[in-house]
Backbone bond lengths (Angstrom), bond angles and torsions (degrees), N, CA, C in turn:
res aa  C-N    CA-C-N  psi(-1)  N-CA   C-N-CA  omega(-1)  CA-C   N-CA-C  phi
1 X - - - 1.457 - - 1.523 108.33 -
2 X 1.162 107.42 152.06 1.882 122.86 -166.92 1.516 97.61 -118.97
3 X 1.380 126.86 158.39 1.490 132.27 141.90 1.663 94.07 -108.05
4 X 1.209 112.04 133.28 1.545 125.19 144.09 1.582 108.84 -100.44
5 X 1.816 95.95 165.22 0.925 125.03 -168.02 1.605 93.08 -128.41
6 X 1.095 132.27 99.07 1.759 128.44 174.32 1.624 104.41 -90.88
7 X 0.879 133.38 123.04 1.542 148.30 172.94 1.232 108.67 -105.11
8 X 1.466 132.00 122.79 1.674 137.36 -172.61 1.777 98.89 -101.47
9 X 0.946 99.86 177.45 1.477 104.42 -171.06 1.726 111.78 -88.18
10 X 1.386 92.69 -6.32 1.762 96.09 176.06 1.153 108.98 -100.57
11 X 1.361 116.78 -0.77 1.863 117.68 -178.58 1.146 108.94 125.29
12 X 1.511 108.36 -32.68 1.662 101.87 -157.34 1.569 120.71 -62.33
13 X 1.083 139.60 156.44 1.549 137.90 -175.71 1.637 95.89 -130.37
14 X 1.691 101.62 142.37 1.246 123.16 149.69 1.154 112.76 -128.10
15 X 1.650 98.34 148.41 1.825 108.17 174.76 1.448 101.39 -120.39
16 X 1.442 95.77 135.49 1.589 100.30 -177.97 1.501 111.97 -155.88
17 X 1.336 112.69 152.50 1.856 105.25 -178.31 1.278 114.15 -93.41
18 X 1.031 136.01 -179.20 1.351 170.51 -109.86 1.222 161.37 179.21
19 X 1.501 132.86 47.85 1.265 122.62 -164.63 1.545 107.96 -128.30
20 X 1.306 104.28 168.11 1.952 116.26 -176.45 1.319 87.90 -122.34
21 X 1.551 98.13 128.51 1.537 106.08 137.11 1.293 111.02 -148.46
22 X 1.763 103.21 143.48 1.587 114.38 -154.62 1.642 113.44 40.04
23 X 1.149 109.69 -110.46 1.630 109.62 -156.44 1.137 115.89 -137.84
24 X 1.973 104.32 36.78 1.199 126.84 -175.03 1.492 106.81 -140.10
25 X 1.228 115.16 114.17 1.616 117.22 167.64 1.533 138.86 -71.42
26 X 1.222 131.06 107.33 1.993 120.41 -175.22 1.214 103.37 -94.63
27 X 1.117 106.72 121.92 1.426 127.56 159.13 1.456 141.00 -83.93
28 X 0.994 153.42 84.20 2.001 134.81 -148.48 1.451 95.99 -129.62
29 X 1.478 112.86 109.47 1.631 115.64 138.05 1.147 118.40 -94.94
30 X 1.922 92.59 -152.53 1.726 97.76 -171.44 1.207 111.87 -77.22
31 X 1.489 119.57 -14.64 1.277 117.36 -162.96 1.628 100.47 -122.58
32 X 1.205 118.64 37.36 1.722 119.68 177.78 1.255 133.83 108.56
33 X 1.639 123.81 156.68 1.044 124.11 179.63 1.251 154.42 -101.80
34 X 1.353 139.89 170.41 1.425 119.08 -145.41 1.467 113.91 -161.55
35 X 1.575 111.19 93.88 1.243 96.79 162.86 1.360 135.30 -110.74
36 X 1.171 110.22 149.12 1.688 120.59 -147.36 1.639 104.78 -109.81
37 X 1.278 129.81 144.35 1.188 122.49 157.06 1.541 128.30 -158.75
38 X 1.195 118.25 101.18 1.352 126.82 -158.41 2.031 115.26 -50.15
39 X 1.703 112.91 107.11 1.116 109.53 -176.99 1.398 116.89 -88.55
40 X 1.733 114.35 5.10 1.794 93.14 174.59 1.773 90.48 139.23
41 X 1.198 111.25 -162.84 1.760 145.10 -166.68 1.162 83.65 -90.65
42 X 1.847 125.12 155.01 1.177 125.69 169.92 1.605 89.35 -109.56
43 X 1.572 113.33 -142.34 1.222 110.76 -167.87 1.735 119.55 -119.94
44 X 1.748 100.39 5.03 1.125 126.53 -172.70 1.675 96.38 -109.48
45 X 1.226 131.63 164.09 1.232 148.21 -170.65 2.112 128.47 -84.31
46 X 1.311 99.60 71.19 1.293 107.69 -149.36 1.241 132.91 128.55
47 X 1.745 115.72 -13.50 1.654 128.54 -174.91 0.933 83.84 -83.43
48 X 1.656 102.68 168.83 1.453 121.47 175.40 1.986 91.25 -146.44
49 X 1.385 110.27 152.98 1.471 113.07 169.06 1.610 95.24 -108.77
50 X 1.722 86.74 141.17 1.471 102.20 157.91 1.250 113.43 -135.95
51 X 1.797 124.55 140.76 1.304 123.97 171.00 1.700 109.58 -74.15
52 X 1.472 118.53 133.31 1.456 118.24 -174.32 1.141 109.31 -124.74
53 X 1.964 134.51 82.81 1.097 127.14 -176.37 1.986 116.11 73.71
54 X 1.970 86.59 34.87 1.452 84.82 177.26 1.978 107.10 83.99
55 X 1.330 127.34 -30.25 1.493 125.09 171.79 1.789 119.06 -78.45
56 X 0.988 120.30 99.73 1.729 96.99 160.04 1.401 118.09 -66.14
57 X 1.707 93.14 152.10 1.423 129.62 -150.00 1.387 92.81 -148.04
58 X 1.483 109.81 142.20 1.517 134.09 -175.78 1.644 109.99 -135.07
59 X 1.971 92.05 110.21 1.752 89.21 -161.81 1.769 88.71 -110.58
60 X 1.691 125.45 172.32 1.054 121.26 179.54 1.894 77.87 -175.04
61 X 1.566 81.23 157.24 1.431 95.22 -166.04 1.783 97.46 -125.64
62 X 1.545 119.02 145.06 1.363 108.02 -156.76 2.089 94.91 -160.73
63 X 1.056 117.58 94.53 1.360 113.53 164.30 1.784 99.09 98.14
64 X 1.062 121.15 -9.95 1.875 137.70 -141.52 1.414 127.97 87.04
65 X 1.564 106.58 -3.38 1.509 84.11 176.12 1.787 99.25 -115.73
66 X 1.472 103.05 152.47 1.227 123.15 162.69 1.186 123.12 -59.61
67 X 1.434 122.45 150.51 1.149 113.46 -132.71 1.839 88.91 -158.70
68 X 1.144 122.56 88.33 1.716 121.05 -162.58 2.082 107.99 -112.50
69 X 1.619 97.78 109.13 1.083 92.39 153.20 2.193 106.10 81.13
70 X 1.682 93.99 1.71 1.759 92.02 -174.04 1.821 99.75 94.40
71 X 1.370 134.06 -39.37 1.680 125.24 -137.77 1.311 89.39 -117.55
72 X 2.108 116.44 -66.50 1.259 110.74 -155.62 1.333 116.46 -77.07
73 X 1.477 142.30 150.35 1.321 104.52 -153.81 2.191 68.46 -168.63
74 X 1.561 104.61 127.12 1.673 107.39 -179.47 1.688 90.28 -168.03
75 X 1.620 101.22 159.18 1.509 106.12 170.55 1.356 112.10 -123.30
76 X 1.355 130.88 148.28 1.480 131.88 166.16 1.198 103.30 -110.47
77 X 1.802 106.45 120.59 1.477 131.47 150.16 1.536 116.54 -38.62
78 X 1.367 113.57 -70.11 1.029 119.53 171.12 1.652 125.04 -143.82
79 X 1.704 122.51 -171.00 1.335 114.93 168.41 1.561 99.10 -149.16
80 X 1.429 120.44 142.83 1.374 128.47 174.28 1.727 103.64 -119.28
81 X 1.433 121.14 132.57 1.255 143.79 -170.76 1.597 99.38 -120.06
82 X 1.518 86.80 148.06 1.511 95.89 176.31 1.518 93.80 -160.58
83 X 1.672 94.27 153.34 2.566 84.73 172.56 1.462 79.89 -106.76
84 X 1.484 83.39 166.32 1.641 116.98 -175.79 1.712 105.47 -126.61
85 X 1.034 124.51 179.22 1.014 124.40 -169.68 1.971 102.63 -109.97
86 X 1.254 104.30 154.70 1.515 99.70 -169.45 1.338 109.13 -70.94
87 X 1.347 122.81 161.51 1.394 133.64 158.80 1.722 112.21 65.87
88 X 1.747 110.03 32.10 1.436 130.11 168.78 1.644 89.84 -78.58
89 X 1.302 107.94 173.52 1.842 112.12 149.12 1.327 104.97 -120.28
90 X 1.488 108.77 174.52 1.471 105.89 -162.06 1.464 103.65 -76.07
91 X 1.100 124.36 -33.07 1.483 129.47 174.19 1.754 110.11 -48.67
92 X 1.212 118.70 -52.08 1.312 123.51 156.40 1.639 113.45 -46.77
93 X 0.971 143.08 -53.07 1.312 141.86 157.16 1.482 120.53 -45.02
94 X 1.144 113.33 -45.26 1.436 115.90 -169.12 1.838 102.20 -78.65
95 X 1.182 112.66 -28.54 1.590 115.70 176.70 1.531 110.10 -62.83
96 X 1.498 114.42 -22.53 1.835 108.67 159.51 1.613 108.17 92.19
97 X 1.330 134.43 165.73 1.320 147.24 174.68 1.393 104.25 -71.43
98 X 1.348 144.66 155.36 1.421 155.68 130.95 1.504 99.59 -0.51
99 X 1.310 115.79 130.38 1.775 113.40 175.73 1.383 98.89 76.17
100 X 1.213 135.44 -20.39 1.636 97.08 -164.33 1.527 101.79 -98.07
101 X 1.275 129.31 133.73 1.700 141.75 172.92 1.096 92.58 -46.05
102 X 1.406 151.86 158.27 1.712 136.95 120.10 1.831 94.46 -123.17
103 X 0.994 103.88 159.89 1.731 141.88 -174.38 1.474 85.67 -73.58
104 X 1.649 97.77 109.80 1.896 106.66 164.50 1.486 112.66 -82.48
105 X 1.150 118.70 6.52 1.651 132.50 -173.88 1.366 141.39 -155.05
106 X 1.353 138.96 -175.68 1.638 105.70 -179.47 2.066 83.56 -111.71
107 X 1.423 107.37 156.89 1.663 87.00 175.88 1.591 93.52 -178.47
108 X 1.174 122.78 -149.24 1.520 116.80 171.54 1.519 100.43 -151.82
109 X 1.156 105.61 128.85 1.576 124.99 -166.08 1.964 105.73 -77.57
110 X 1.569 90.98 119.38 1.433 104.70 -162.39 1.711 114.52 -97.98
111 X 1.664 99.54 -26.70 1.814 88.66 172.34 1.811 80.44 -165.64
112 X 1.429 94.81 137.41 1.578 109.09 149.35 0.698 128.91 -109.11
113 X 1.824 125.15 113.89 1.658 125.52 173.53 0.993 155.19 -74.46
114 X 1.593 88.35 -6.02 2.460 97.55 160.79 1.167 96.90 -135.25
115 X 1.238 104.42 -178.96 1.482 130.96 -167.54 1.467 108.73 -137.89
116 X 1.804 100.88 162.50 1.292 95.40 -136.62 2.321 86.34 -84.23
117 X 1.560 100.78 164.14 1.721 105.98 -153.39 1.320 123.14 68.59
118 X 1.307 135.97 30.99 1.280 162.15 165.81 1.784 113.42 -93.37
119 X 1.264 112.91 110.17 1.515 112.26 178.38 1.532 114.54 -77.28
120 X 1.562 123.13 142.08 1.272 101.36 -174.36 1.758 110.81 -132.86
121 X 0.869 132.39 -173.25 1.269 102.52 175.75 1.622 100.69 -124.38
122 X 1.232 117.40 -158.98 1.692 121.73 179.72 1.321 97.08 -84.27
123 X 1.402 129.32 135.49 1.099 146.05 162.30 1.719 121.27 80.24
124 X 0.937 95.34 21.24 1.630 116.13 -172.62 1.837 112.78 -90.79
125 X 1.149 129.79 118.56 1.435 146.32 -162.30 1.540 101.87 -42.76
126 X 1.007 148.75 120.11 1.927 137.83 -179.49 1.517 89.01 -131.27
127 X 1.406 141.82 -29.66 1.439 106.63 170.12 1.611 99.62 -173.14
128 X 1.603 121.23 174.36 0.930 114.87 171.20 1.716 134.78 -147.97
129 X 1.261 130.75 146.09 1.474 129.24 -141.61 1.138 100.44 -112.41
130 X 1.770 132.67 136.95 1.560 116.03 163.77 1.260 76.69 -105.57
131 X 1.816 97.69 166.68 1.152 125.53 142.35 1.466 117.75 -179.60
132 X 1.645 98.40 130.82 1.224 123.11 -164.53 1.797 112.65 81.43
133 X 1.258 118.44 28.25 1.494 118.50 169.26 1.491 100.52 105.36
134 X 1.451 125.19 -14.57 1.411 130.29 -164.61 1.448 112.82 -115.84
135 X 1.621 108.64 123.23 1.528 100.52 -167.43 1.745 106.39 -103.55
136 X 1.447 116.11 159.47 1.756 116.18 -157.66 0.963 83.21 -134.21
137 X 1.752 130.65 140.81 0.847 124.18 150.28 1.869 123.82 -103.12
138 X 1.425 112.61 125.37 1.469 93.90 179.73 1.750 129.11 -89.23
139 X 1.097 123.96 125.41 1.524 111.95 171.04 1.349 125.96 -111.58
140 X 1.410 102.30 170.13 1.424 106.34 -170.79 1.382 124.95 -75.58
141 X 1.564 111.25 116.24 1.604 139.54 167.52 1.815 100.23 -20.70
142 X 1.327 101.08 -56.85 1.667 111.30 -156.07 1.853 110.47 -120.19
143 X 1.053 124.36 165.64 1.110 147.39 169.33 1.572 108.89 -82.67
144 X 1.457 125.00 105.47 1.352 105.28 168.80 1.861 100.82 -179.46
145 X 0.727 106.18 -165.26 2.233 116.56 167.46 1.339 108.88 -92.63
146 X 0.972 116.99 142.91 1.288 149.09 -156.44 1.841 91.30 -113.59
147 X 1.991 101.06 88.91 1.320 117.45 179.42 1.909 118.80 -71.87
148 X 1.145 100.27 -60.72 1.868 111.98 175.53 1.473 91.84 -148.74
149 X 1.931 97.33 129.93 1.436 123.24 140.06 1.717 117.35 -74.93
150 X 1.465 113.24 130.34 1.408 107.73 -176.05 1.661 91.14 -124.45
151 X 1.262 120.39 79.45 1.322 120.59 -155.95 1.418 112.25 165.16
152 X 1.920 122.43 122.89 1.013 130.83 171.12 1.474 128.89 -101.83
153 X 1.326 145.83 166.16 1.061 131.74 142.82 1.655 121.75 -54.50
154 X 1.563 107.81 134.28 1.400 108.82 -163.28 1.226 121.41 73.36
155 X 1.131 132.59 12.09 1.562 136.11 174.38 1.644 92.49 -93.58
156 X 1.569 99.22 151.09 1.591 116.40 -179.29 1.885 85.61 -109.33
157 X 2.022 92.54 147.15 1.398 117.64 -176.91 1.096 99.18 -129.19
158 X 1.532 124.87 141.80 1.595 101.24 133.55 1.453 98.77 -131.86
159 X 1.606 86.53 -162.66 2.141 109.87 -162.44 1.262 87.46 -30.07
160 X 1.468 108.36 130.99 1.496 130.02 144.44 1.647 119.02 80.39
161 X 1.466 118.86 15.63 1.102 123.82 158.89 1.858 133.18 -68.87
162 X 0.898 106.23 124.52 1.520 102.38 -153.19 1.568 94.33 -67.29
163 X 1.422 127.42 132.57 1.693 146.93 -168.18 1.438 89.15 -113.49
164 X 0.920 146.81 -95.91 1.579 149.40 -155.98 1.535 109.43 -128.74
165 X 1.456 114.72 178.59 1.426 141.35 -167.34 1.403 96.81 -147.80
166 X 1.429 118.34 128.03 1.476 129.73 163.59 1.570 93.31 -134.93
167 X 1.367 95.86 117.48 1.783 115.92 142.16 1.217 123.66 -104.63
């Protein structure tokens, strides 16, 4: 099993797991599950079919963005992979390694207050999220430097996107 990290081209991040078996893919976020399994060439030049939870689906790729079915239509910047160990839950995953910040919510990040080589101490203000009219501020778990911000002002988060690294 994998955690990804999917990054969209507007900022946004999802974290979601990952596993193969045989010639079927599982997928699990926050909002459900998904198994995937690639049936072949579609009939257009570049599609591909995939079964999604038992539905066919018609994907095609066009400029970089994906392109699902004619309607759904998004691009990914990037993706970060990592293995996990078996028989975690994703909630256990999404809570992150020692040092790493993650997003207790989905929201859009309104000011960050250090920068990255900045010492901080335990419980000290490092940034803050509205969402829904209400602003949060998160602080730091641990005592340590402030390694990489992966996070802007005005960037949209949600649950469990990794915000910072303190070692």
């Amino acid at each position: 099993m994998k955690i990804l990290r999917v990054f969209s081209d507007l900022g946004d991040v999802t974290t979601l797991t990952y596993d193969q078996k045989g010639n079927k893919d599982k997928i699990k976020t926050e909002i459900g599950e998904y198994e995937i399994e690639y049936l072949g060439s579609g009939w257009r030049e570049g599609e591909l079919l995939f079964k999604v939870n038992g539905e066919i689906h018609r994907v095609y790729f066009d400029n970089g963005f994906i392109i699902i079915d004619d309607e759904a239509l998004f691009k990914i910047d990037r993706i970060s992979e990592s293995a996990v160990e078996e028989g975690k839950s994703l909630e256990e995953l999404i809570r992150g390694k020692e040092g790493e910040i993650l997003s207790p919510m989905q929201g859009r990040i309104v000011q960050v207050r250090v920068k990255e080589g900045d010492i901080v101490n335990k419980g000290q203000p490092l940034l803050s999220i509205e969402a829904m009219k209400s602003e949060t501020v998160i602080s730091a778990p641990v005592s340590g430097t402030v390694q990489k911000i992966m996070i802007k002002p005005g960037q949209g988060v949600k649950k469990g996107d990794l915000l910072l690294i303190i070692k």
